[in-house]
Residue frames relative to the residue before (quaternion, step in Angstrom):
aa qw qx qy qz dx dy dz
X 1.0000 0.0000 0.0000 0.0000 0.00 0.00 0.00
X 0.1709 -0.8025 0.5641 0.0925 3.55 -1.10 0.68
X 0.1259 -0.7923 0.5958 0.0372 3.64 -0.79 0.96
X 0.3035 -0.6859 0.6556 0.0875 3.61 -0.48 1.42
X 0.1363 0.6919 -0.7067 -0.0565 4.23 -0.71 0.37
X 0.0884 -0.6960 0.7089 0.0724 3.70 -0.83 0.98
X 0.1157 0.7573 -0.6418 -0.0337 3.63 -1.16 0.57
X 0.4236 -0.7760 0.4329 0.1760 3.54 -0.08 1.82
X 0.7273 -0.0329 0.0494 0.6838 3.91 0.58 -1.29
X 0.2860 -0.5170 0.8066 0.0184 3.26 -2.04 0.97
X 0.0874 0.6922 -0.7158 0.0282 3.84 -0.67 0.80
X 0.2456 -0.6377 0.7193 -0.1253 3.15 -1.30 1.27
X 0.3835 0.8260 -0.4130 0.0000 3.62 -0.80 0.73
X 0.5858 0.4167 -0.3401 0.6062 3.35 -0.22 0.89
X 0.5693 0.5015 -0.4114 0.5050 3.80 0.97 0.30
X 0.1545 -0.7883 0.4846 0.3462 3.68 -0.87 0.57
X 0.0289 -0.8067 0.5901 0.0088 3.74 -0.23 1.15
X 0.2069 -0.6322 0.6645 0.3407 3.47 -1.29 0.28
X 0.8952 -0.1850 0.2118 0.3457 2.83 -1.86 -0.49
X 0.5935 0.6292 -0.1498 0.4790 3.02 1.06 -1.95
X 0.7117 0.5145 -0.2331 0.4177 3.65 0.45 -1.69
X 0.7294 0.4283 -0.3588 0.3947 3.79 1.05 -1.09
X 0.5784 0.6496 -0.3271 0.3695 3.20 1.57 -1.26
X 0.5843 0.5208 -0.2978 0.5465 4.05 1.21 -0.43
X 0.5696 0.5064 -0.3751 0.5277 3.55 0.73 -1.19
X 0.7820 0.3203 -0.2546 0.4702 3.91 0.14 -1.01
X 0.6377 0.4848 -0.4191 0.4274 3.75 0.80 0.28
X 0.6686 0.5444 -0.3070 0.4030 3.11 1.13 -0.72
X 0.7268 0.4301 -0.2630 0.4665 3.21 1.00 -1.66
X 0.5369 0.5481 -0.5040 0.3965 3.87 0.89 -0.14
X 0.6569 0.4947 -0.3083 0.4783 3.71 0.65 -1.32
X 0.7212 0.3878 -0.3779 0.4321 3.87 0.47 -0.91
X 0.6244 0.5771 -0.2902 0.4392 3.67 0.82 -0.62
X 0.5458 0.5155 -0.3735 0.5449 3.90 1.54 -0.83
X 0.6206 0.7104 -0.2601 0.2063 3.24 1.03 -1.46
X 0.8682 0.2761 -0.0733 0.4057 3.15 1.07 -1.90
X 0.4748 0.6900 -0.3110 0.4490 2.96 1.80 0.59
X 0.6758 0.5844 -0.1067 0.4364 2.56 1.25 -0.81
X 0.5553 0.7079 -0.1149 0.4211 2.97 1.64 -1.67
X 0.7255 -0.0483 0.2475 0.6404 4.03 0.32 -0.72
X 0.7746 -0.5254 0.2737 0.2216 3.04 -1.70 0.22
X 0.4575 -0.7208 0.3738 0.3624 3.49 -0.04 1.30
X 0.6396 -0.5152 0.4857 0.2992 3.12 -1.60 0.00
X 0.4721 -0.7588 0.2873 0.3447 3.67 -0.66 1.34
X 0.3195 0.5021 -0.5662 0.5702 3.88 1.31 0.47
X 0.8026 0.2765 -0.4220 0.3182 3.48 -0.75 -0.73
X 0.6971 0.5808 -0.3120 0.2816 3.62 0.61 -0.21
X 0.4914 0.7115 -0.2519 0.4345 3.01 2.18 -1.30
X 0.3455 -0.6337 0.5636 0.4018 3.12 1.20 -2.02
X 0.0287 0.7948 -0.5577 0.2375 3.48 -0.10 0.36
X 0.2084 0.7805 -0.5831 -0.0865 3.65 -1.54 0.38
X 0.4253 -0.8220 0.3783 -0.0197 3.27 -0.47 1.27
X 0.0179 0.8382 -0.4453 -0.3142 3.69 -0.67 0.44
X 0.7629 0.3509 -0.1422 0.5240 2.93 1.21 0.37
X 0.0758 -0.8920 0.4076 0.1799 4.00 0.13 0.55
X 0.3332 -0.7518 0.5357 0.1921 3.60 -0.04 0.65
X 0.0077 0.8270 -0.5585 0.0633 3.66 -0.82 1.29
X 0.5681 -0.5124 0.5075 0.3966 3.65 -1.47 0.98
X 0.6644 -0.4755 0.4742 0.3280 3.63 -1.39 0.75
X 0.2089 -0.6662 0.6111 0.3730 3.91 -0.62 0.03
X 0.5662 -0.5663 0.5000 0.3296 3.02 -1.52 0.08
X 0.5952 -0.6315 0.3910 0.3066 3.62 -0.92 0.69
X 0.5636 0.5203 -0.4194 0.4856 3.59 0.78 0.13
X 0.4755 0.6854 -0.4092 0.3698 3.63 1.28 -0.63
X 0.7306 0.5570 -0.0946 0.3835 3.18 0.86 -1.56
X 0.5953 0.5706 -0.4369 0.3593 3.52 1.06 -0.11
X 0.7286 0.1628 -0.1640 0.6449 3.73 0.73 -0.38
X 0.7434 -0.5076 0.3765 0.2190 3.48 -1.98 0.32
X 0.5736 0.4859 -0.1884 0.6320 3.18 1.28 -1.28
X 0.6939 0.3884 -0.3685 0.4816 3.68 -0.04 -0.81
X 0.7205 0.4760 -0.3341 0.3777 3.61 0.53 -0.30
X 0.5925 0.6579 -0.2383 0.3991 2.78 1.07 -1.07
X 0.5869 0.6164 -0.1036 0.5146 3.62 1.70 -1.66
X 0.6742 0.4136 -0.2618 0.5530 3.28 0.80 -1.29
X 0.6638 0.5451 -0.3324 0.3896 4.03 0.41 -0.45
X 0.7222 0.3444 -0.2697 0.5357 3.42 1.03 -0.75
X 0.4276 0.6426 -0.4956 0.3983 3.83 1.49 0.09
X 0.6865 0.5478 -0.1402 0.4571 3.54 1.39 -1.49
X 0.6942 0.3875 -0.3717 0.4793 3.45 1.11 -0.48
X 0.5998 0.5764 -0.3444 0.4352 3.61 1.00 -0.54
X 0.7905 0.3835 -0.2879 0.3810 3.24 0.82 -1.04
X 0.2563 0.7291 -0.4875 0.4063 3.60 2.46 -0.19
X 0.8493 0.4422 -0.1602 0.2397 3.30 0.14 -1.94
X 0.4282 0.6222 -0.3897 0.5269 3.52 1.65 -0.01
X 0.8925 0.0846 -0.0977 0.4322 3.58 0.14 -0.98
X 0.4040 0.7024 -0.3913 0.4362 3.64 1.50 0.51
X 0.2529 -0.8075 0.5180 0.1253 3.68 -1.17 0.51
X 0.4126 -0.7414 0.3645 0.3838 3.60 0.00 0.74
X 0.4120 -0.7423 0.5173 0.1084 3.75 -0.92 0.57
């Protein structure tokens, strides 16, 4: 099975990131997000298909936010777990 996930804008605010810092945030959360798809059976939204303009996510925890990568991890936890209890649109 193949899952295609486009995600047009990531908005992050109130963090101070540079460039560099987002450019990691979007490597990480892309690789962790391949990961947990990939990892076990997707969620039964992602399989159905489904497109969304907006994805509604659990808050991260505040430890997420100290490093890029850890953010970056903690975002694709929120989109995965979005796509568990989300309906496609």
């Amino acid at each position: 099975m193949t899952i295609d996930v486009h995600i047009e804008r990531l908005i992050i605010e109130g963090l101070p990131l540079s460039p560099a810092d987002g450019r990691v945030v979007r490597a990480a959360a892309a690789a962790e997000l391949e990961r947990l798809l990939g990892a076990a059976d997707p969620p039964a939204v992602a399989r159905a298909g489904g497109t969304w303009a907006s994805l509604p996510a659990p808050a991260l925890p505040a430890a997420a936010t100290r490093a890029p990568r850890g953010l970056g991890h903690a975002i694709a936890g929120a989109v995965y777990q979005s796509l568990g209890t989300t309906r496609s649109r």
